[in-house]
C-alpha positions as CSV (number, residue, x, y, z in Angstrom):
1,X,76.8,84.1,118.3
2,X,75.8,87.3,116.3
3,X,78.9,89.1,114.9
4,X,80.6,92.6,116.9
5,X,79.9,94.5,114.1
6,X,80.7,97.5,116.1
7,X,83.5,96.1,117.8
8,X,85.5,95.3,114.7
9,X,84.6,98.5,112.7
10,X,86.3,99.8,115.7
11,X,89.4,97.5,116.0
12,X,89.8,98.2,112.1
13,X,89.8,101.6,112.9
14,X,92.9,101.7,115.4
15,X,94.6,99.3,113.0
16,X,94.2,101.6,110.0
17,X,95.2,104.7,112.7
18,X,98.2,102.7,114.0
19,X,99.4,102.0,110.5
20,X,98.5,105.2,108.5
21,X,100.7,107.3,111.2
22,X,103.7,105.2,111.2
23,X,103.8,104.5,107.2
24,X,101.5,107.1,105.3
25,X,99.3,105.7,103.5
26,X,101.2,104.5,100.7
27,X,103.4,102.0,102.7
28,X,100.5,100.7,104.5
29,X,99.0,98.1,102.9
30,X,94.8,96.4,103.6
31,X,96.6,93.1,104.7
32,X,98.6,94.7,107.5
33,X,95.8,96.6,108.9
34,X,93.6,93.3,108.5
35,X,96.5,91.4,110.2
36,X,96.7,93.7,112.9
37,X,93.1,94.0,113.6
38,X,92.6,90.3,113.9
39,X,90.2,90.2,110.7
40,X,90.0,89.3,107.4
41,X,90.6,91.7,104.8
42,X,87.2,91.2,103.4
43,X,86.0,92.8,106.8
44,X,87.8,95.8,105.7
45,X,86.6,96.6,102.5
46,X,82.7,95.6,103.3
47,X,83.0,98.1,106.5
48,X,85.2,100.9,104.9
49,X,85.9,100.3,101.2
50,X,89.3,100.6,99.7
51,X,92.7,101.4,101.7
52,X,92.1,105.9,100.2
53,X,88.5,105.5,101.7
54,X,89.7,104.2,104.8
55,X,92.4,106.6,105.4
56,X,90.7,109.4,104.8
57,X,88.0,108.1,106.7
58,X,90.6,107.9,109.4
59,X,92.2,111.4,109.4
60,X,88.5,113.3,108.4
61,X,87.7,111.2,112.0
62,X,90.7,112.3,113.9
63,X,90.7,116.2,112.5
64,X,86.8,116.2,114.1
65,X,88.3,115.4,117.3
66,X,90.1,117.4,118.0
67,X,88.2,120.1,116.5
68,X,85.4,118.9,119.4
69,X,88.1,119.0,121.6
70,X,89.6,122.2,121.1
71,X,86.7,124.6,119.7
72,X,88.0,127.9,118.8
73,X,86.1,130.9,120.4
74,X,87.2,134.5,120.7
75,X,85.9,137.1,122.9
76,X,89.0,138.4,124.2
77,X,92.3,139.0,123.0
78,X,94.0,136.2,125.1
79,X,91.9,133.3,123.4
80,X,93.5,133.0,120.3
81,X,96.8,132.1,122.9
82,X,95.1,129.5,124.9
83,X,93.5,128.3,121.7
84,X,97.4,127.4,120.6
85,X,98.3,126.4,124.2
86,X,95.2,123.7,124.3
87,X,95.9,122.0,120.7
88,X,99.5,121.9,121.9
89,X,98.3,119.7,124.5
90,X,96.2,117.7,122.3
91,X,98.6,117.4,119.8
92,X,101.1,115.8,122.5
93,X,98.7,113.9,123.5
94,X,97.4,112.6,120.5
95,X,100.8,112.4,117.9
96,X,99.4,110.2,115.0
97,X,97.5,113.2,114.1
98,X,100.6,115.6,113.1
99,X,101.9,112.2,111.4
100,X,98.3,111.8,109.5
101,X,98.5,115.2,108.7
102,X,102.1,115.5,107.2
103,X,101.9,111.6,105.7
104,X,98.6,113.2,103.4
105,X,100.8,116.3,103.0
106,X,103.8,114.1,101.4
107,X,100.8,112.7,98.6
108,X,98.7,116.0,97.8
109,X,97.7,116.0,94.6
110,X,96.1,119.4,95.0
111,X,93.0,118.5,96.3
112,X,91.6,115.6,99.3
113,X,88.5,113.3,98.8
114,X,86.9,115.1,101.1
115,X,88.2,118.6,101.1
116,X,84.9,120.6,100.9
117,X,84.0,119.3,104.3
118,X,87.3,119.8,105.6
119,X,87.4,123.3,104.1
120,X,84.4,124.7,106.1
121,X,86.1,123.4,109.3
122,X,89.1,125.8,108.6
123,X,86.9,128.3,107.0
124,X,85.2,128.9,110.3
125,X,88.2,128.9,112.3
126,X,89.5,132.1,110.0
127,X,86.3,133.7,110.1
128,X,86.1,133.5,113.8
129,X,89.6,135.2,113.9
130,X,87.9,137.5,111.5
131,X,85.2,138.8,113.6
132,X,87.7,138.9,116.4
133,X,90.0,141.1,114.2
134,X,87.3,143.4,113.0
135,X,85.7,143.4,116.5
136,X,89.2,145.0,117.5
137,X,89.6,141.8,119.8
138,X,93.3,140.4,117.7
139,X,95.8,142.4,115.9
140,X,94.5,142.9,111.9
141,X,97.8,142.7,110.6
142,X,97.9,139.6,109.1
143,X,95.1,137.8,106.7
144,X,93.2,136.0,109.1
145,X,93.5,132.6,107.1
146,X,97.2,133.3,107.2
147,X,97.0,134.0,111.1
148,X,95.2,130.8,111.8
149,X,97.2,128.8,109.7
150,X,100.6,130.2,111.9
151,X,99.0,128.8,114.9
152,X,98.1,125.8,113.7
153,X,101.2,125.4,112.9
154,X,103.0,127.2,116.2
155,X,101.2,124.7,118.3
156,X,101.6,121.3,116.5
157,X,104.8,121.3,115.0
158,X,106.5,120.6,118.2
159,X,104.4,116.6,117.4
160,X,104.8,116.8,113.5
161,X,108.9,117.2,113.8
162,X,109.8,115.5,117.2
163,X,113.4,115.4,116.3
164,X,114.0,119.3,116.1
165,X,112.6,119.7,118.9
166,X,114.8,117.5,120.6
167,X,118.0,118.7,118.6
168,X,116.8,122.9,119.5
169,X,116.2,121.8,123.0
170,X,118.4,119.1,123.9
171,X,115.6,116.8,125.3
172,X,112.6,115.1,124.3
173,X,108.6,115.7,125.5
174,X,108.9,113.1,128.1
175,X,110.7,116.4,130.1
176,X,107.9,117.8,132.1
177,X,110.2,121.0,132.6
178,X,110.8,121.2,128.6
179,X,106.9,120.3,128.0
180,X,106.2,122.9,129.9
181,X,108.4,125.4,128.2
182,X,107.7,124.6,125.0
183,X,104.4,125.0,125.8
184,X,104.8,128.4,127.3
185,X,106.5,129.5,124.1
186,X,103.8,128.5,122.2
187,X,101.2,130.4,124.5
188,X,103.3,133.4,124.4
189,X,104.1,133.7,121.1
190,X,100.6,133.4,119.6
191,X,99.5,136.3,122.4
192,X,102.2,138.4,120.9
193,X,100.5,137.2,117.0
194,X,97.1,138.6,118.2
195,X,97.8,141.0,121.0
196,X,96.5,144.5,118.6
197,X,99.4,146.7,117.7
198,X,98.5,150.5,118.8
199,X,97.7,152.1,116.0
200,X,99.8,155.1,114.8
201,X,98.3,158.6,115.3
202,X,98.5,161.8,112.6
């Protein structure tokens, strides 16, 4: 019987996605992943090499999808807002990603394996709010790396600190009514970031 290559690269995957999320990736360890994915740990390393490989493997994999997902495109003012309100959803949808996110955070040594790749995916998200800000579109207040980052932040913090939420709120995500506040403040408050401020006359 010829081997599911394909079919174990993938369980791997969801092992090392399961594990990375709940204990960064220096509590998870190549054995538990191997365990989990019903392989060997040899399997592991031939398919992705060591456990830094595979985890950034892992969250490089996770930040493409939702950047294919949720593309970024601004030809009117209100986009930037629904940009927020749709990686809100995906974000509650998907919460291993905050936890990737904030888990590589924790071990930053100033720079990721991959972080010229990664760069260019944020780098076009800014320059998009650039044109948009010189094309009068967005308010020009802010640097428009800075303003992306606030958004970014606006809409996915609610996944990356679950707990606040809850103790700000008084309830949890599983509220459709609180969901769907939250998720109105985050709409509302990133129109208000890139609504343009009239500018002051002489």
């Amino acid at each position: 019987m010829a081997w599911d290559v394909e079919g174990t690269k993938h369980r791997i995957y969801q092992a090392a996605l399961a594990e990375f999320a709940a204990h960064g990736p220096d509590g998870t360890t190549v054995d538990r992943i191997a365990k989990r994915a019903q392989v060997n740990r040899e399997r592991v390393y031939n398919y992705f090499g060591d456990k830094s490989a595979l985890f950034s493997a892992v969250i490089r994999s996770e930040l493409d999808k939702i950047a294919q997902a949720v593309p970024l495109t601004i030809t009117r003012t209100t986009d930037l807002a629904e940009f927020a309100g749709r990686t809100f959803d995906y974000q509650r949808a998907h919460p291993d990603l905050a936890r990737l996110v904030l888990w590589e955070g924790l071990s930053d040594t100033g720079t990721v394996p991959d972080e010229l790749t990664r760069t260019e995916l944020y780098t076009g998200k800014a320059n998009a709010v650039a044109a948009a800000q010189q094309a009068g579109l967005i308010d020009d207040t802010l640097d428009p790396a800075h303003l992306m980052f606030l958004i970014i932040a606006l809409s996915s913090y609610w996944s990356a600190a679950p707990q606040i939420a809850r103790m700000l709120s008084g309830t949890d995500a599983q509220d459709a009514t609180e969901t769907a506040q939250r998720r109105a403040a985050v709409v509302h408050a990133a129109r208000q970031l890139a609504t343009p401020r009239p500018k002051p006359t002489t």
